[in-house]
C-alpha positions in Angstrom: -31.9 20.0 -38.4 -35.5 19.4 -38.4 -37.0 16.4 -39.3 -39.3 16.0 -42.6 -41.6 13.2 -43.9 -41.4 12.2 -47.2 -43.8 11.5 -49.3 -43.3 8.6 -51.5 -44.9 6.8 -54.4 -47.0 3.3 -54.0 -44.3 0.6 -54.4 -46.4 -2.1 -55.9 -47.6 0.1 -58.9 -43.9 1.0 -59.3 -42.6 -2.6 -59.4 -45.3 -4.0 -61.4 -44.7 -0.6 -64.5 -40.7 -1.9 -64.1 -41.6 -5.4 -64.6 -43.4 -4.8 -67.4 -41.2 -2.5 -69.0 -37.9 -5.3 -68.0 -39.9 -7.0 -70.2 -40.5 -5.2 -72.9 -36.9 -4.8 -73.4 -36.3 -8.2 -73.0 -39.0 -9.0 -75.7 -37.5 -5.9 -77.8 -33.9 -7.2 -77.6 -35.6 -10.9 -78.9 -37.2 -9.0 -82.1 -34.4 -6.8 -82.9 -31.7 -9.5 -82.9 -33.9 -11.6 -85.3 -33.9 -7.8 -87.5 -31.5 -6.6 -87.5 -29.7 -8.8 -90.9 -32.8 -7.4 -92.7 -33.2 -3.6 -91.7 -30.8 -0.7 -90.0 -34.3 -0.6 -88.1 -33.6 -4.0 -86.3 -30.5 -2.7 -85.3 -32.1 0.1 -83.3 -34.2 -2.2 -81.3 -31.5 -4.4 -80.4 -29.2 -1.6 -79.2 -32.2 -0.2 -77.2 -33.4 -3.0 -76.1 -30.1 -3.9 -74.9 -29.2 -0.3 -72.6 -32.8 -0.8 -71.4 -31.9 -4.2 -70.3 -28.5 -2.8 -68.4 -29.9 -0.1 -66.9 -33.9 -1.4 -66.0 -32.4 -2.7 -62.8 -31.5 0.8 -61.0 -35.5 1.4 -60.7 -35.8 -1.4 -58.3 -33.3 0.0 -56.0 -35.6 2.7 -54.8 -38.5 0.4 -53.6 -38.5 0.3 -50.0 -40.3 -1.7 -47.5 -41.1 0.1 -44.1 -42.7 -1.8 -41.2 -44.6 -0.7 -38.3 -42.4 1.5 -35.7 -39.6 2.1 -38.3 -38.2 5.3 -40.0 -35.6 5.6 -42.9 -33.9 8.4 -42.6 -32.8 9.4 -46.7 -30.6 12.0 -48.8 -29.9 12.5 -52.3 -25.9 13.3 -53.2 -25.7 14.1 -49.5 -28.7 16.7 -49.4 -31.3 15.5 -46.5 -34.9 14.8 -48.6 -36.8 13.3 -45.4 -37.7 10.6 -43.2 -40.0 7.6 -44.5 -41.7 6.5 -41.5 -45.2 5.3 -43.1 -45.4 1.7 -42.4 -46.1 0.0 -46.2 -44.4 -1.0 -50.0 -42.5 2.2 -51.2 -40.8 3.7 -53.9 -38.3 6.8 -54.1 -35.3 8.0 -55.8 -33.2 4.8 -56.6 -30.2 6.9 -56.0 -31.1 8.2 -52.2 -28.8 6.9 -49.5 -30.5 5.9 -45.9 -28.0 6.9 -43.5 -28.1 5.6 -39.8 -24.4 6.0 -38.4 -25.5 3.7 -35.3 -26.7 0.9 -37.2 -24.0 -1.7 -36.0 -24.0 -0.3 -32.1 -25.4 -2.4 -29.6 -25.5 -1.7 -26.4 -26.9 -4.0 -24.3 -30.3 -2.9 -25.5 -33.6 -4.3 -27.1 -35.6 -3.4 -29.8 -33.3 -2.7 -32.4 -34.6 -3.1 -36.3 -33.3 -6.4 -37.2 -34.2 -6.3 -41.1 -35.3 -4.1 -43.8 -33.1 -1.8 -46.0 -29.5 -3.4 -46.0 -26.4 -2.2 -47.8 -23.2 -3.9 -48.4 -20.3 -2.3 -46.1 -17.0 -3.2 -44.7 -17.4 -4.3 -40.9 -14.5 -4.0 -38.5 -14.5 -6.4 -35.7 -13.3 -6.1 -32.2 -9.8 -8.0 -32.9 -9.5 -5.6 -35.7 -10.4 -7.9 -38.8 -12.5 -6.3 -41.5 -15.2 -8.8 -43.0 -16.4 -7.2 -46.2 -19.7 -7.9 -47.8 -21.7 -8.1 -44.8 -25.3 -6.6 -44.9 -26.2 -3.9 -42.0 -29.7 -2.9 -41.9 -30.2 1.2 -42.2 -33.4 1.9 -40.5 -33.8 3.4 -37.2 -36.6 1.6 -34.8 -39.0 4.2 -33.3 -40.1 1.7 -30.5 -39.1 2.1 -26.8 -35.8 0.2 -26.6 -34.5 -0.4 -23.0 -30.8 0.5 -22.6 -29.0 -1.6 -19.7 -25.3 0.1 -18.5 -23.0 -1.4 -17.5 -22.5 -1.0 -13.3 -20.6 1.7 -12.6 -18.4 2.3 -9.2 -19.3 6.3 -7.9 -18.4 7.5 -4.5 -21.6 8.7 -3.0 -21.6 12.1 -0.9 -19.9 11.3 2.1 -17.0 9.3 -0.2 -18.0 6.0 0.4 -17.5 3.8 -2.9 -21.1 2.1 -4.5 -21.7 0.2 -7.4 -25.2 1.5 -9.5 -26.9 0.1 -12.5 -29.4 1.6 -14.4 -32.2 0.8 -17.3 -33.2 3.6 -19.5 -36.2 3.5 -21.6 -36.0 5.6 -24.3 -37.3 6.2 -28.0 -36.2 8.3 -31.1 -38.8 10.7 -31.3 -37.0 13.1 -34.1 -34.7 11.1 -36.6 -33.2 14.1 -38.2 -31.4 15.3 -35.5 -30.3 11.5 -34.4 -28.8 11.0 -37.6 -27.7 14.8 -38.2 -26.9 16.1 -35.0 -24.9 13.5 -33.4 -21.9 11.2 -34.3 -23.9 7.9 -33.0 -27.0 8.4 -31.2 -26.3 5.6 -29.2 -23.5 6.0 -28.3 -24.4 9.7 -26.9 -27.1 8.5 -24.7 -24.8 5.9 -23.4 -22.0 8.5 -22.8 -24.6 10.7 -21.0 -26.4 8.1 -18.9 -23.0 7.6 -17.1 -22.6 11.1 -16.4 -25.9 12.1 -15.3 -25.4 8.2 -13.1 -22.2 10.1 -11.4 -23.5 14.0 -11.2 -26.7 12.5 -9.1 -25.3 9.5 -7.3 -22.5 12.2 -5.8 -25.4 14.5 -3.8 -27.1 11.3 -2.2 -25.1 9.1 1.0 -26.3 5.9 0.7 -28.0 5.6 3.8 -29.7 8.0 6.0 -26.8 10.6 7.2 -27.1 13.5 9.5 -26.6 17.2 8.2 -26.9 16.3 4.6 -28.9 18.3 1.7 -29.8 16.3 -1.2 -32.1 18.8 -2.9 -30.0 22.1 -2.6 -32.6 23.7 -0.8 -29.8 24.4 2.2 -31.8 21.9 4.5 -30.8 19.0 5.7 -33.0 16.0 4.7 -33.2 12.3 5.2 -32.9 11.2 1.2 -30.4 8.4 0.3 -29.8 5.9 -2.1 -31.4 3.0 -0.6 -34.2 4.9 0.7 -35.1 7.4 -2.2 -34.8 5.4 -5.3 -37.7 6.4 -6.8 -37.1 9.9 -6.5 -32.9 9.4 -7.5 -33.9 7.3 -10.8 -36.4 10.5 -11.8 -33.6 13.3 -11.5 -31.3 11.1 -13.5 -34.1 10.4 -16.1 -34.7 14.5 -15.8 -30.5 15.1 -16.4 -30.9 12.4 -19.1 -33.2 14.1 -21.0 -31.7 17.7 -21.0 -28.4 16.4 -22.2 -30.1 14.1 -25.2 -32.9 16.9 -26.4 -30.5 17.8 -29.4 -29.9 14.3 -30.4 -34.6 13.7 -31.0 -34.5 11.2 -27.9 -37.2 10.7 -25.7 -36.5 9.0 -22.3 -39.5 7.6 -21.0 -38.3 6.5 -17.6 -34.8 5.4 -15.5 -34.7 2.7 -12.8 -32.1 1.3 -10.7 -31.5 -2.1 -11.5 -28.3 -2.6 -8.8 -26.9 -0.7 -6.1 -24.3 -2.0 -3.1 -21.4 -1.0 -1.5 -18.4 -1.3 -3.5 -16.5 -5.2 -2.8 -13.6 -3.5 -0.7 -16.3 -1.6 1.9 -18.8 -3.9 1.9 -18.2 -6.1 4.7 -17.1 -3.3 6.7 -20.7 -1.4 6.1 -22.3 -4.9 7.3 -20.9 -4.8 10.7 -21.5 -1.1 10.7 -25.3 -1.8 9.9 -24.8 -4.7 12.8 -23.9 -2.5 15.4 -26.1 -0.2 14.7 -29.1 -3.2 14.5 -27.8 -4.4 17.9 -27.7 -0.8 19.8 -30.7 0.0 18.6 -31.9 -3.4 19.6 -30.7 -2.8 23.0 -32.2 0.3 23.6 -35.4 -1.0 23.3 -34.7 -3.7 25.6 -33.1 -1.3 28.4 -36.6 0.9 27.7 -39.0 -1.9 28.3 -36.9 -3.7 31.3 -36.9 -0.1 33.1 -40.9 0.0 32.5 -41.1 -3.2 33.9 -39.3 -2.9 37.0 -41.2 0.4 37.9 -44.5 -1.4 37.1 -42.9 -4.0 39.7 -42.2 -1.8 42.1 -45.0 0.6 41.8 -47.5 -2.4 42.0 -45.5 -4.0 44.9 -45.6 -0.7 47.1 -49.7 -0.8 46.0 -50.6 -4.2 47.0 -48.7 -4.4 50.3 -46.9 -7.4 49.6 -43.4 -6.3 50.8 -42.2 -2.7 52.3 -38.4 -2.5 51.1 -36.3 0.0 51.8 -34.1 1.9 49.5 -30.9 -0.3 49.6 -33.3 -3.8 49.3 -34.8 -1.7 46.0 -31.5 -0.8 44.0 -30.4 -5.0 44.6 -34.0 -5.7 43.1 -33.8 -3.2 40.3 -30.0 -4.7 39.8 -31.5 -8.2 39.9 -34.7 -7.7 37.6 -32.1 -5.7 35.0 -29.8 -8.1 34.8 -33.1 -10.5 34.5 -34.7 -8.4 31.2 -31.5 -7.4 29.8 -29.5 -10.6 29.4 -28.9 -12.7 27.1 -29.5 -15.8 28.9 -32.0 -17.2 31.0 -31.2 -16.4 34.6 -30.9 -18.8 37.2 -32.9 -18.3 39.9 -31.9 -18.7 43.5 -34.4 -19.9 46.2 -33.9 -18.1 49.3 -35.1 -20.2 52.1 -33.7 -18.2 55.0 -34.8 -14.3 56.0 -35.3 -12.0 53.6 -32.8 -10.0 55.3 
């Protein structure tokens, strides 16, 4: 269904012709009470005056007050008439409906319309208790509300459990099909952000892994989780939007708010990440010390200062190893004899 804007009538020119005639029959109901012993005439007036006075307040239920960034969506015995999404003082059928079946969802979001057009329904609780006669407010916001889920636990692509959060800012950008199409708009994106969370969390590892394709090209990349956020948070924003097209949403943008190893891997990934800090850590060190000793012994051999032979060089490559590569200062030991 496609959306439609209605046009409606100036609201204050509509209230103030209601008033007047409210009056009127007020006024008429006065004069024909005070006539109506004296002429059939009198009798009339009251009567009139009277109905008018019964039914003059059904007009005022059709004014309508619509404030910037908000849309009533309205239909007349259960026929859609169209969308009043002009900001200003309205009037329209007194016996149109607004229907917005997510008007009591909240979802950990912002932005939603917190007064305006209220009816009197039957609200059911979360313990199951029906409080009758609250108001709910009927009109649909058309700002860009922010939609925080709640983390989710997804096993990445090599199986390893994670935990993900994401914010989704999106907008209603067609109320017809929001209202129309869908059970509870809300509720639908919700439902579809955690799916499109789980279809693209599954392609990526979390870290850097060998011989993994994360854009179905058939070759093997270096995206991840931790290192490609940017580009994971767009696809899930692109699988977002496909799924939510038929429901007139508009998502603006996704980020990743959390994202860690699940509790029961966690500390086993830290030592993982350890070791591998500490190898790589050490072959850096093992590089530099062999530089250094061939340095030594290249600039030894150079200079003249000593002529070893190949037995006296492997016990000083040993010694200046052991030297770079511990962990400790070395003690040194003062040879006051021969060198040999």
């Amino acid at each position: 269904m496609e959306e439609k804007t209605l046009k409606a009538k100036n609201g204050m020119a509509v209230l103030l012709l209601n008033i007047l005639v409210y009056l009127g029959a007020v006024a008429l109901t006065i004069f024909g009470a005070v006539r109506m012993e004296d002429s059939a005439a009198g009798v009339v007036m009251f009567v009139l005056g009277m109905i008018i006075c019964c039914v003059g307040w059904i007009p005022f239920m059709g004014l309508k007050i619509i404030k910037p960034q908000e849309a009533l969506v309205l239909t007349l015995f259960g026929k859609y008439i169209g969308t009043l999404k002009e900001n200003g003082f309205f009037y329209v059928n007194p016996f149109c409906q607004a229907v917005n079946p997510a008007a009591q969802t909240h979802l950990g979001q912002s932005g939603d319309v917190d007064s305006g057009d209220k009816s009197s329904v039957k609200i059911v609780s979360a313990n199951g208790s029906v409080a009758a006669g609250q108001l709910v407010n009927r009109k649909i916001s058309l700002k860009i509300m922010t939609l925080n889920n709640a983390r989710q636990k997804v096993n990445d692509v090599l199986g390893n459990p994670v935990d993900i959060g994401i914010a989704v800012m999106w907008r209603v950008v067609d109320t017809a099909k929001a209202v129309f199409n869908v059970d509870n708009y809300k509720e639908y994106l919700s439902l579809q952000c955690d799916a499109a969370v789980r279809n693209i969390v599954r392609i990526y590892p979390y870290d850097v892994a060998q011989g993994i394709d994360t854009t179905g090209d058939g070759i093997p990349d270096e995206g991840s989780l931790r290192g490609s956020s940017s580009i994971v948070a767009e696809r899930i924003r692109k699988e977002i939007q496909e799924k939510v097209e038929n429901a007139g949403i508009e998502v603006i943008e996704a980020k990743i708010t959390y994202l860690a190893y699940s509790p029961e891997i966690a500390q086993v990934m830290l030592q993982r990440q350890q070791a591998s800090a500490i190898i790589d850590a050490r072959k850096m060190i093992v590089d530099g010390a062999v530089g250094m000793v061939q340095m030594a012994l290249e600039k030894l051999s150079e200079d003249g200062v000593v002529n070893l032979d190949e037995e006296r060089k492997a016990a000083m490559v040993s010694n200046l190893l052991v030297i770079l590569c511990g962990n400790k200062d070395a003690q040194p030991v003062v040879n006051s004899g021969s060198l040999y």
